[in-house]
Steps between C-alpha positions, in 0.01 A plus 500: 500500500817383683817666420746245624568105425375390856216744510444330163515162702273529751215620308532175298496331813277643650252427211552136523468484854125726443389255261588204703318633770206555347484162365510329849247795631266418217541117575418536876211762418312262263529168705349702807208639291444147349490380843223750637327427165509164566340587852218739349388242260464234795741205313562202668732507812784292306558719288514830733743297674682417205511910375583609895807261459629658198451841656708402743775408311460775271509786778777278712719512073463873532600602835820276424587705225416807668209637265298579891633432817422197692324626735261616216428179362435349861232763532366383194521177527301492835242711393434290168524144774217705686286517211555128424415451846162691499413362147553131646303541843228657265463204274 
């Protein structure tokens, strides 16, 4: 345990910041997966296009914030447009 009041502090803070985090990782982790799903199970192209979009903005929220760098979530976000883009010249 911390022994002084700013010690005391920053473990606080440092818990918020954690669970914040993992909120926004959890978020961006669970639109992607709904997005390959979405792919797997062959759904309409609309609606792909409609889950790609929000992965976008999803990844784009959390590289603002600073959960993963941006340069992360522009790897990610071209390799999930790829897919998109295979799934669509497949249909």
């Amino acid at each position: 345990m911390p022994n002084n009041e700013s010690n005391k502090k920053r473990v606080k803070q440092t818990a918020t910041k954690r669970a914040r985090n993992k909120t926004y990782k959890t978020r961006f982790r669970n639109v992607t997966k709904s997005l390959l799903i979405a792919i797997e199970e062959k759904q309409d192209l609309e609606s792909v296009n409609s889950k790609l979009v929000e992965a976008y903005s999803t990844l784009d929220k959390a590289a603002k914030k600073g959960i993963i760098h941006k340069n992360q979530a522009s790897r990610r976000k071209a390799r999930l447009n790829a897919k998109v883009k295979n799934y669509a010249e497949s249909l």
